[in-house]
C-alpha positions in Angstrom: -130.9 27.3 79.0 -132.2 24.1 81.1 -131.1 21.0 81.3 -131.9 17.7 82.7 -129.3 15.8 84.9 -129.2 12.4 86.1 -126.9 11.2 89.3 -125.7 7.9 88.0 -124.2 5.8 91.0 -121.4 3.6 91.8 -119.7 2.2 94.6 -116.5 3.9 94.2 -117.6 7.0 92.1 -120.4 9.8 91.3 -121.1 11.0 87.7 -122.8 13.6 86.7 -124.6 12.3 83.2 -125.6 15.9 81.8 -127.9 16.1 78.4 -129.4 19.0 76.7 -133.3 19.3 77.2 -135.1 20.6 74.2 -135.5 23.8 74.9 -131.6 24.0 75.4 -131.1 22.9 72.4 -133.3 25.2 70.7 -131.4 27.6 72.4 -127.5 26.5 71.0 -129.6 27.1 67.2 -130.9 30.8 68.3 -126.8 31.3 69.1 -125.4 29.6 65.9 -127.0 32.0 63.9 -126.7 34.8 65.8 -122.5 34.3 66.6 -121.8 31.7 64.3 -120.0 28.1 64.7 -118.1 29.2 67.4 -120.0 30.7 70.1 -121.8 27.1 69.5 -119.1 25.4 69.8 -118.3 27.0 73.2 -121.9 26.3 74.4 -122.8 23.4 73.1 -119.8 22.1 75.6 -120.7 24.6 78.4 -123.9 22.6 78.1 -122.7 18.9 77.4 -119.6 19.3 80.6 -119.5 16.3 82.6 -118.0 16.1 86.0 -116.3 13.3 87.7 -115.1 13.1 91.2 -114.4 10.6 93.4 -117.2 9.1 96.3 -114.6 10.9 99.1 -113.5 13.8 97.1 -115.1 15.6 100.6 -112.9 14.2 102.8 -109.9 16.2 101.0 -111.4 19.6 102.2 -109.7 21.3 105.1 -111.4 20.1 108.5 -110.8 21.4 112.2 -109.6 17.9 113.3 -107.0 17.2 110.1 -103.5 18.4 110.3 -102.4 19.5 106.7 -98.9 18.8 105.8 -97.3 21.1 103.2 -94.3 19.2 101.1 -90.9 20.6 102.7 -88.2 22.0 100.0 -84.8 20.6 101.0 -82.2 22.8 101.2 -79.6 21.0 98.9 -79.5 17.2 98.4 -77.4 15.1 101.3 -77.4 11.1 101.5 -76.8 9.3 104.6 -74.3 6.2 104.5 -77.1 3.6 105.9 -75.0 2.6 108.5 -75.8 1.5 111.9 -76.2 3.6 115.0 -75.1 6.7 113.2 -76.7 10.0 114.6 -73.3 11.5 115.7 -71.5 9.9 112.6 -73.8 11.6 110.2 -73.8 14.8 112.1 -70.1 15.1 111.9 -70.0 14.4 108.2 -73.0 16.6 107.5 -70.6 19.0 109.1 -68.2 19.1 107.5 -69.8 18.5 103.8 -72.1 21.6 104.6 -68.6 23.6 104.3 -68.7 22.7 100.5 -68.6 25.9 98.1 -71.9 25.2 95.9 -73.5 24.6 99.8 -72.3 26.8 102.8 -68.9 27.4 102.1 -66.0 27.8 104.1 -67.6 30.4 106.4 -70.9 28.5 106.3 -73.1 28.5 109.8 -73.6 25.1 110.9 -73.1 23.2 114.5 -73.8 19.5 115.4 -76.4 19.5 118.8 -75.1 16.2 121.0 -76.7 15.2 123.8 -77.1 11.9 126.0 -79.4 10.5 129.1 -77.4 11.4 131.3 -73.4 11.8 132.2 -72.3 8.6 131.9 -69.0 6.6 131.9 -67.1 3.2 130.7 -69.6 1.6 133.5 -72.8 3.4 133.1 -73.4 4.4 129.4 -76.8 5.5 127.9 -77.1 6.1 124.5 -78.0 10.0 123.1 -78.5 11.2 120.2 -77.2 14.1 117.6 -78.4 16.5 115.2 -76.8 19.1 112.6 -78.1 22.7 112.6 -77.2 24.7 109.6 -78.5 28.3 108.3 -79.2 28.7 104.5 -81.1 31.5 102.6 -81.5 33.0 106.7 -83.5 29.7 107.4 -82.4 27.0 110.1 -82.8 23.8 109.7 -81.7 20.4 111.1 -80.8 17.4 109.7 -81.6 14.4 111.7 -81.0 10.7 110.6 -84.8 10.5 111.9 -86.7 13.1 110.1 -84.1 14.5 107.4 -84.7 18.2 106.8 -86.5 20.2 108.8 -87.1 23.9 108.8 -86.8 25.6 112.6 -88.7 28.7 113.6 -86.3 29.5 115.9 -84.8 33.3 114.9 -81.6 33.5 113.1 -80.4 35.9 115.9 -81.1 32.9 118.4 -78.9 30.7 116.3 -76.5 30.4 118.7 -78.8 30.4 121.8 -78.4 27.2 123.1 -81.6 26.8 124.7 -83.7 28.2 122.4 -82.2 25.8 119.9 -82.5 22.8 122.5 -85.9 23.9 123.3 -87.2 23.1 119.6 -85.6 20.4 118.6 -85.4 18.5 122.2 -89.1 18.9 121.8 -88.9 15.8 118.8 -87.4 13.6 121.8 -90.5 14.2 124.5 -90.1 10.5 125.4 -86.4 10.7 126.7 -84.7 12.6 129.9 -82.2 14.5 127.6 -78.9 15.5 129.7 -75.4 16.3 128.8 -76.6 18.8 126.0 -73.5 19.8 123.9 -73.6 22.1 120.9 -70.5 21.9 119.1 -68.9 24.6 117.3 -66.0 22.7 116.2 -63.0 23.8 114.2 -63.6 24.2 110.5 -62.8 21.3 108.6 -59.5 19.9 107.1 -59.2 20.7 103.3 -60.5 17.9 101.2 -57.8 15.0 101.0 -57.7 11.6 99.7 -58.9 9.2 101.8 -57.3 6.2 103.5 -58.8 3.1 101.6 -60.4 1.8 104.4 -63.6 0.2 102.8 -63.3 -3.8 102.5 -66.1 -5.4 101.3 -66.6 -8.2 103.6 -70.1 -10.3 105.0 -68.5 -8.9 108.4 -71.1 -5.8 108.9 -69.4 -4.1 112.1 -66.1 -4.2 109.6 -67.5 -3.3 106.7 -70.0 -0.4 108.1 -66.9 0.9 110.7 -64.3 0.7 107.5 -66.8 2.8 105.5 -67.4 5.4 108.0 -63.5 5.5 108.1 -63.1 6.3 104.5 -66.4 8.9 104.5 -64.7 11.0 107.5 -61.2 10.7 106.4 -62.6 13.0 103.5 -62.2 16.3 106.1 -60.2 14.7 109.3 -58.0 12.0 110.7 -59.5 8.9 111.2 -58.3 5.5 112.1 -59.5 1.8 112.1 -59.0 -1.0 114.9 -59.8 -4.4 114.4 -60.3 -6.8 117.4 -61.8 -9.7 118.5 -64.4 -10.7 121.3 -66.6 -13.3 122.6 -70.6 -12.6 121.6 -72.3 -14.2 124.8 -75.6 -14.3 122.8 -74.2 -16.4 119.9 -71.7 -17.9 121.9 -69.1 -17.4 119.5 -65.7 -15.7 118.8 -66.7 -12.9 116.6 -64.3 -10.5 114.5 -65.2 -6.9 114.8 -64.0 -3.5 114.2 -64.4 0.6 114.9 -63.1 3.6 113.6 -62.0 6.4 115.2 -62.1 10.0 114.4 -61.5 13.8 116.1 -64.2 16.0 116.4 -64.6 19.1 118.6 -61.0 18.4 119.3 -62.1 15.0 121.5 -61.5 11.5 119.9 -64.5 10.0 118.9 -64.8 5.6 118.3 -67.7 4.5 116.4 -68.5 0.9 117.3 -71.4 0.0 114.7 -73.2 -2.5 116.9 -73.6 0.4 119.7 -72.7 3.7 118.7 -70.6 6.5 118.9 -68.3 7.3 121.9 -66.7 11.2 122.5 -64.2 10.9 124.9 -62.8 13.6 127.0 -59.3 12.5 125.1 -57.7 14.9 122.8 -57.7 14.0 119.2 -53.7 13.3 120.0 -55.4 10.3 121.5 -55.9 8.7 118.1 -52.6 7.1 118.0 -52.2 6.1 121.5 -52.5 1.9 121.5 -52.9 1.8 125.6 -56.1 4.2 125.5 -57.6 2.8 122.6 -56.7 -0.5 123.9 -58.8 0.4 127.2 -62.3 1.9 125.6 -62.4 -1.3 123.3 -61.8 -3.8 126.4 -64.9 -2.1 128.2 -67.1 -1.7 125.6 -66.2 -5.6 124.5 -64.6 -7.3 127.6 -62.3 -9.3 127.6 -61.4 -8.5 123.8 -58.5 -9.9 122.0 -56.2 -9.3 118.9 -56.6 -5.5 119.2 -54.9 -3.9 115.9 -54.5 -1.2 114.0 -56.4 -1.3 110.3 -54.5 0.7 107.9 -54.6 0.6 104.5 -53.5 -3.0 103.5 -53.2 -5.6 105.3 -54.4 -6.4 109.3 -51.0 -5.5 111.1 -50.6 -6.6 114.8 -49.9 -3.9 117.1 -50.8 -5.2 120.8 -52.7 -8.4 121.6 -52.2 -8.2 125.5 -51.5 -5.2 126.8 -52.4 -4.3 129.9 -55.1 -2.1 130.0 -54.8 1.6 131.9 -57.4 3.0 133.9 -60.9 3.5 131.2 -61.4 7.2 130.1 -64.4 9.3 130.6 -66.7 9.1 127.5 -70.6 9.2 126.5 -71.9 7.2 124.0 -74.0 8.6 121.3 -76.0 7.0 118.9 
């Protein structure tokens, strides 16, 4: 069978205008009597198809300059808070919400991967970065407040290969001088418990975001809030501001939301001692004032001038 074809064009899209010539149609007759309505049916359409594609349907074939992204399946479902600054925060609490029993369970693999610029101190701090590392269906994958999931081809047998796992997922970071690498195993976490009411809704974002990350953490662990007050030298105001404080890796940990996370070299004992506390919040804000506790309730006074001890070591993480 023949038939005639016309390329019809347009701008934005190609069509293929197919009709039956005469001696096709003659044909379709010769079948209708031979197979009946239905081998005519099939092709009379066979002959009448029309194609439509799009003007740059070409560009969607596979090229040796094109890099082809296949859709990545997710594990299981995890939200971040959308809070500030929050690698190490949301590490930690992907930690310890990967120990759930419809996720990894209580003897679930999974370790958070810390690291900074370089050693620092209360006087030189760089901020760092942190990542969770977790093994499901005997795949690793990380979850980074950057990129979400991602599937690592690191072995399974290498999971605990510190620099194998560095190697892959420093990789991401080629821009920074990553030092101070930390991969921390942890202690599994605290069964689930009620959580201090922490969360205040207030137009004060480093209260509200460090109250929130309070309440999220205090799901697995101990945390704590402080509330203080300090002179902004770019507004040149009086500002309120708070940060919560939490264990992890057995170290005390403050998350400022303005500037990150700290891990000190404190123990987590450290989370109810008003001098040391006192001292990271007067170096990271200087010259800081009404430093209190933030329990449940209201702001209680604890110390407004005490005199500071000497600063602890700590990194800041972001």
């Amino acid at each position: 069978m023949n038939t005639t074809c016309k390329i019809v064009s347009n701008p934005k899209i190609k069509i293929m205008n197919c009709s039956p010539s005469l001696s096709g149609l003659r044909h379709l007759r010769r079948l209708g009597r031979l197979a009946g309505a239905r081998a005519l049916c099939a092709a009379a359409a066979a002959a009448l198809a029309c194609f439509v594609a799009p003007a740059t349907a070409h560009a969607q074939q596979k090229s040796s300059n094109v890099v082809v992204f296949s859709p990545v399946t997710k594990p299981f479902n995890y939200a971040p808070l959308g809070v500030r600054n929050s690698c190490l925060i949301e590490s930690v609490r992907f930690y310890d919400a990967f120990h759930a029993p419809a996720r990894g369970g209580i003897t679930g693999w999974v370790r958070v991967l810390q690291w900074g610029n370089e050693m620092g101190n209360l006087q030189h701090i760089t901020l760092g970065h942190a990542v969770a590392v977790c093994l499901v269906r005997d795949v690793l994958w990380m979850y980074d407040i950057n990129f979400g999931f991602v599937p690592l081809s690191t072995p399974v047998a290498e999971r605990n290969n510190l620099p194998a796992i560095e190697s892959e997922i420093l990789a991401k970071y080629r821009q920074t001088k990553p030092k101070y690498i930390i991969y921390h195993p942890d202690m599994l976490p605290l069964p689930l418990q009620l959580p201090p009411k922490f969360t205040y809704i207030t137009g004060n974002a480093d209260v509200r975001e460090a109250t929130k990350v309070a309440s999220e953490i205090g799901l697995h662990r101990p945390t704590r809030v402080v509330g203080f007050v300090y002179h902004d030298n770019h507004t040149k105001r009086t500002q309120a501001s708070a940060a919560a404080l939490f264990e992890f890796d057995q170290r005390l940990c403050v998350y400022f939301p303005a500037q990150g996370t700290l891990t000190t070299e404190l123990s987590a004992n450290s989370l109810k001692d008003v001098k040391q506390v006192t001292a990271i919040i007067r170096q990271m804000y200087p010259g800081a004032t009404d430093i209190e506790w933030h329990d449940s309730g209201p702001w209680k006074v604890l110390q407004k001038t005490a005199t500071a001890p000497t600063p602890p070591s700590l990194n800041v993480r972001g």
